[in-house]
N, C-alpha and C positions, 0 to 999 in steps of 0.2 A: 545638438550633436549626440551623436550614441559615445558610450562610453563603455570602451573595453579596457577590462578589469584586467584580464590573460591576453599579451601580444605575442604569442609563437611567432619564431622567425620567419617571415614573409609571408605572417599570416594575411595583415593588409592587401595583397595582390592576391589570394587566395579564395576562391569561393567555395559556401560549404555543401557538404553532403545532407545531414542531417543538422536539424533546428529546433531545439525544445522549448516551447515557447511558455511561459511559467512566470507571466508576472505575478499573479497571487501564490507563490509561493513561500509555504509555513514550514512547520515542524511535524508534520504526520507522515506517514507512511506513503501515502502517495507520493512525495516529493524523495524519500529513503530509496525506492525502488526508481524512478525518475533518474536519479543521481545514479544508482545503480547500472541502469541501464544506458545511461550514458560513458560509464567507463568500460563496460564491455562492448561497447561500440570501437571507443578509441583503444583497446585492445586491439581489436580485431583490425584494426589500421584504417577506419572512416574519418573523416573529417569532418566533426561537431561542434557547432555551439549553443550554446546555452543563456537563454535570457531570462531573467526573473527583473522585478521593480527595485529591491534593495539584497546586495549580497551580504547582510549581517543575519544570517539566517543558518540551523543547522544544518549539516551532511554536505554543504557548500564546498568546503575545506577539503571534502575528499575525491573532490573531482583535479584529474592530472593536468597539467601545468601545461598539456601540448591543446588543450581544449579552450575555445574561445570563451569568456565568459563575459557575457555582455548586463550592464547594469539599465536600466532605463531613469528609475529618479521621477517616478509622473506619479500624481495624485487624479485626475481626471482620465475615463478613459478616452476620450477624445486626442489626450498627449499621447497618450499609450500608443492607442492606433496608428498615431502620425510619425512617431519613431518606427513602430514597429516597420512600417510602407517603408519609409526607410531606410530599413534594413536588411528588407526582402529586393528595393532596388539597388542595394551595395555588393549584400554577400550574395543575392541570387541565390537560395537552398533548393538543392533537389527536393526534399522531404519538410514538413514541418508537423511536429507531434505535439499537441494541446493535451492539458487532462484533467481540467475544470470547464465548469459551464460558462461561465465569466470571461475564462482564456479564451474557450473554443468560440463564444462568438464574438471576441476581438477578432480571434485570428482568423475567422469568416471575413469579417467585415474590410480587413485591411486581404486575403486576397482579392477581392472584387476589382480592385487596380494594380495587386503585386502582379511576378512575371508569370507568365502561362502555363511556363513548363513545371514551378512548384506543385507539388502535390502537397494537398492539409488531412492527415490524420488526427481523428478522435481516440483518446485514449482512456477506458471506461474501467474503472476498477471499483465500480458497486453497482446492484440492481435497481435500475431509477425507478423503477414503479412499487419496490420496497420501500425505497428514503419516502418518498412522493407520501406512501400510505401510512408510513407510521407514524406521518408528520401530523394525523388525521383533521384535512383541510374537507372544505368543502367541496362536495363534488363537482361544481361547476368549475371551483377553482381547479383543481384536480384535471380536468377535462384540456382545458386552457392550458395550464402544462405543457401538458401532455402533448399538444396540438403546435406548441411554440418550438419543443425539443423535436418534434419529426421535421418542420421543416429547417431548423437549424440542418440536424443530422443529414439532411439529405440532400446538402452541400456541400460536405466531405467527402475528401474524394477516398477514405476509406477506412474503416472501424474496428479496431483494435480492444477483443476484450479478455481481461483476466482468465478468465473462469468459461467454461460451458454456460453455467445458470447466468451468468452474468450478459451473453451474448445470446441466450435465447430470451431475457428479459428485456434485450434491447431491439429485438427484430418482433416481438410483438409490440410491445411502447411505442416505437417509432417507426411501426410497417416497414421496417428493412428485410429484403429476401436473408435469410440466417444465412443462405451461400456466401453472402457479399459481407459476414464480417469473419474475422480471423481473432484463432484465441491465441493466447503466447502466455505462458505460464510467468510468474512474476519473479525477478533475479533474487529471491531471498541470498543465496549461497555464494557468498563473495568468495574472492582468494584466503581473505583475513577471519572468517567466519568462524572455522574451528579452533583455529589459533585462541580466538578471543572467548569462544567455548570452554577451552583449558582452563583459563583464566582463573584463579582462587575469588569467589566472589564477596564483595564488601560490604554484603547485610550476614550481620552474625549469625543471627538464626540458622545460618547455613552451616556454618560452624557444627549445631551437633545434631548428629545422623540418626541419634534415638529414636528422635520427633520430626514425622516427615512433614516437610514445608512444600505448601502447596502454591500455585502463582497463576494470580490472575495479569495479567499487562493491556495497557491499551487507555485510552483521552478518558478521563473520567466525564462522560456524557452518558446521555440518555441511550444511544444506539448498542452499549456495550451493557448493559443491564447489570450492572455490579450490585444492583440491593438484591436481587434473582441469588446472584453468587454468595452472596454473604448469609439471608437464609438459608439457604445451602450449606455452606457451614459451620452455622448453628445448628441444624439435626444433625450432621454429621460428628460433631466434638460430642453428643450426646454420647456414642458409642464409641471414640477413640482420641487419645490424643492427635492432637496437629497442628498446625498454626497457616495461615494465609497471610500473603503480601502480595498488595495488588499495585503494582509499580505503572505510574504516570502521572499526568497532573488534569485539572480539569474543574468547570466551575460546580461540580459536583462534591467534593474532598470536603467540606466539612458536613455535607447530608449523610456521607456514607458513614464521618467517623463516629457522629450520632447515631444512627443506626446499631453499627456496633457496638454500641455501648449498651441502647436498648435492647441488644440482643441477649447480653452478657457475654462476649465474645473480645470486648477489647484488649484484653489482657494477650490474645494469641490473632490479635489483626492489625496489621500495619501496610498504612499509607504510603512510604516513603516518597513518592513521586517519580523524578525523573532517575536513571540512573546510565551513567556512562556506557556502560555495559551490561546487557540485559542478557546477552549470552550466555555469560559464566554462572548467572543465577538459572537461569531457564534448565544448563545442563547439570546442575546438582540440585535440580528439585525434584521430590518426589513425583510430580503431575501437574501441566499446565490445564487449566479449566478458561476454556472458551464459552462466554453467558450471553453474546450475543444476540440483540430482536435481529440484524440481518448483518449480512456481511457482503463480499465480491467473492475477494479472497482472501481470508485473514490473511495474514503475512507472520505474525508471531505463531500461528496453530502448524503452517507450513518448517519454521525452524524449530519448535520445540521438535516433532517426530526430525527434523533432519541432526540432531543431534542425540536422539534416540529414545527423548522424554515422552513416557505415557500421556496420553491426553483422553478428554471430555469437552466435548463441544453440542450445543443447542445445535437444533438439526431447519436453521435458521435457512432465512433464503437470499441470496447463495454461498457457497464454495464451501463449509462442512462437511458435505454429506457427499461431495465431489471428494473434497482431498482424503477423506476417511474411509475412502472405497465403497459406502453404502453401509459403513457400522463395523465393516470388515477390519479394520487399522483403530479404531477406540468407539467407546459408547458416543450415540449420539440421542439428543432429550428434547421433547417438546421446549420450545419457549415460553418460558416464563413459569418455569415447573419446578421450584427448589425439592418438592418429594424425589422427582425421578433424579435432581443433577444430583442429590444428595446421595441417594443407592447408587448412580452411575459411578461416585467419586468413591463410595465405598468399595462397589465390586473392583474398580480399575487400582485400587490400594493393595485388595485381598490377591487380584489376579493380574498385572501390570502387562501386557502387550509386549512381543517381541521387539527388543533394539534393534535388533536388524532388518525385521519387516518394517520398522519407523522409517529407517533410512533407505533402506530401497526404493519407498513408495516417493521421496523427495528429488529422485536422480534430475527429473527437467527441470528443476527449479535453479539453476545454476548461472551466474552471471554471463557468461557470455555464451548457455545456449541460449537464452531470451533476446539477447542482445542480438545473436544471429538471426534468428527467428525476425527480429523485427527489421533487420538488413534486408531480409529475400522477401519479407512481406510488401516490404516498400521501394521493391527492386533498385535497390541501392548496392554499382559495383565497387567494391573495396578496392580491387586490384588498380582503379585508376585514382586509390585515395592522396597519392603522393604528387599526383599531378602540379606542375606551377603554371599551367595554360588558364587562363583568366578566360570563362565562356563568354 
C-alpha cells in the first residue's frame, strides 16, 4: 500500500493535478528547487503531490501541510514501479515531472500501463553531454549513452530545461526539435529568501569587514573544481589579504584541506561544510566565485547576484555565461585556469559590479514565476484546482 505521509482533508477522494515523482531523492540542489517549485505550485492553488522513497531527507520539511506527500519504502525498482502504477491508477495526475535518469525511466516504464490522459515530463537541470564527457568514458560507451537517453527522451511527452545551454544540449544529445523543449528559469527566490539574507551570519570570519571573505559553496566533488579555486587563492593572498570558506560537504574535504595546506593557505581556508543558512553568508561576503568544469544552472551564482553579491564564475558549459549576460554582470574564466580566476577575483575586489544591476538581472528567478511557468507549460488549469469531482 502507498503511504501517505500528508492527508489534507478529503484529500483521499481527490485527484491530483501535478506529481513529482522523486524517489531517488538526496540533499542537492535539484531536489532544493524540486521542493521549491512545488510550493509555488500550491501557492498558486494546484493540487500536488510529491513522492520520493524515504521522507527523512532535507528541504522535505518545507513543503505545506495542504500537499500530498507520498513515501514509497522500496529498495528494488521493480517495487518502486509497481506502487508508483498504483498510484497513477488512484490519484490519476494530470502531469507527472521526473528530474533524474533513474526516475525518468521508472516513470517511463510504469506510464506504459498508467492512465492515458497523464502527461510525463522530463526535468533536465544539467548539460548531459558535459556530465557524459567529463566523466571521460569510452567512446563507444559514450555513444551507447547517448543512444539509450534519445530514445528514453523521446517518450516523454515533454522537456523541461533550466537554462538555454542546457536545452540546446539536450536537442542535440537526444535529436529533439529545440522547439519541443521549454526553458523555465529555476525558483532560486523564495518568500523567505531575503529574510534569511539579513540574517547575521555564523562563521566569524564574517565578523570582521577589514578582510574580505570570499565563498566558494557547493558538493565537494569533482564537477565543482575546488582545487582550480583554491590555486586561485593562493596567487591571489600573494597580493592581498583575504580568507575563503567554501561551505558543503563531499568525499573530497579532506584532499582539499591537504591541499590547502600545501599551499600554505590554511591558516585563511575553511571547510566548514554544511550550513543552515547559506544566505546570510553569501550576502556579507566580499564575492562568491563559481569553479565549476560544468553546470545547468548554478543555483548559488543565481542567489549570490540576487542578493547583490559580486561574482566570478568559469565560463563552464552551461548557465554562466547565460546568467552573467555574456561577462556583462561579472568576469567569466576558462576552466581550469587559476591565472585568469585569480586576476578575475582580483579585478572583481579592486572594481566590484553594480548591486542593482546583480539584482535586476535575477527578477525571473522567483518561486512562483517558475512555478507558473511550469503550470501553463503543462497546461495545467488552476482555477479548477479546488474541485472535489473525482474524474
Amino acid at each position: 500500500m502507498l503511504n501517505d505521509k500528508v492527508k489534507p482533508p478529503g484529500a483521499q477522494s481527490l485527484s491530483s493535478q501535478v506529481c513529482f515523482f522523486i524517489p531517488s531523492f538526496g540533499d542537492g540542489g535539484v531536489e532544493r528547487m524540486l521542493v521549491n517549485t512545488a510550493r509555488g505550485m500550491i501557492s498558486l492553488g494546484a493540487r500536488v503531490d510529491f513522492i520520493v522513497n524515504q521522507t527523512h531527507a532535507p528541504y522535505l520539511e518545507q513543503l505545506p501541510e495542504s500537499l500530498r506527500l507520498i513515501e514509497l519504502k522500496e529498495d528494488s525498482k521493480r517495487s518502486i514501479i509497481r506502487k508508483f502504477r498504483e498510484y497513477l491508477k488512484t490519484y490519476k495526475p494530470d502531469a507527472v515531472i521526473s528530474a533524474k535518469g533513474r526516475d525518468h525511466r521508472i516513470a517511463i516504464a510504469a506510464k506504459k500501463v498508467g492512465p492515458p490522459e497523464t502527461r510525463f515530463y522530463f526535468r533536465l537541470g544539467t548539460a548531459v553531454s558535459a556530465r557524459i564527457d567529463n566523466r571521460r568514458i569510452h567512446p563507444l560507451r559514450r555513444w551507447w549513452k547517448l543512444r539509450g537517453i534519445r530514445r528514453l527522451y523521446a517518450q516523454a511527452d515533454g522537456i523541461i530545461a533550466v537554462s538555454e545551454g542546457v536545452a540546446e544540449d539536450i536537442a542535440q544529445s537526444a535529436c529533439i526539435p529545440r522547439s519541443e523543449i521549454t526553458v523555465i528559469r529555476n525558483p532560486n527566490i523564495t518568500p523567505e529568501f531575503f529574510q534569511m539574507g539579513a540574517e547575521p551570519p555564523e562563521h566569524p570570519w564574517f565578523e570582521n569587514s577589514s578582510i574580505p571573505v570570499i565563498v566558494g559553496m557547493g558538493g565537494l566533488r569533482r564537477q565543482k573544481d575546488f582545487p582550480t579555486l583554491l590555486r586561485a587563492f593562493a596567487k591571489l593572498r600573494t597580493h592581498r589579504p583575504a580568507r575563503l570558506v567554501i561551505f558543503g560537504e563531499g568525499r573530497q574535504h579532506e584532499r582539499l584541506e591537504s591541499l590547502a595546506r600545501g599551499l600554505g593557505i590554511a591558516e585563511d581556508v575553511d571547510l566548514p561544510g554544511f550550513t543552515r543558512n547559506p544566505y546570510s553568508h553569501l550576502s556579507c561576503s566580499a564575492m562568491f566565485v563559481l569553479s565549476s568544469l560544468w553546470e545547468g544552472s548554478p543555483n548559488v551564482l543565481t542567489e549570490a547576484m540576487a542578493l547583490g553579491t559580486p561574482v566570478v564564475a568559469t565560463d563552464c558549459h552551461s548557465g554562466p555565461r547565460e546568467i552573467l549576460d555574456g561577462g556583462r554582470l561579472g568576469k567569466l574564466v576558462p576552466v581550469g585556469d587559476p591565472e585568469a580566476l585569480a586576476r578575475a577575483m582580483q579585478e572583481t575586489l579592486d572594481r566590484p559590479w553594480s548591486t542593482n544591476d546583480l539584482k535586476a538581472a535575477t527578477a525571473e528567478y522567483t518561486m512562483e514565476k517558475s512555478a507558473g511557468r511550469y503550470l501553463d507549460t503543462m497546461g495545467i488549469d488552476i482555477r479548477n484546482a479546488n474541485s472535489h469531482i473525482q474524474r
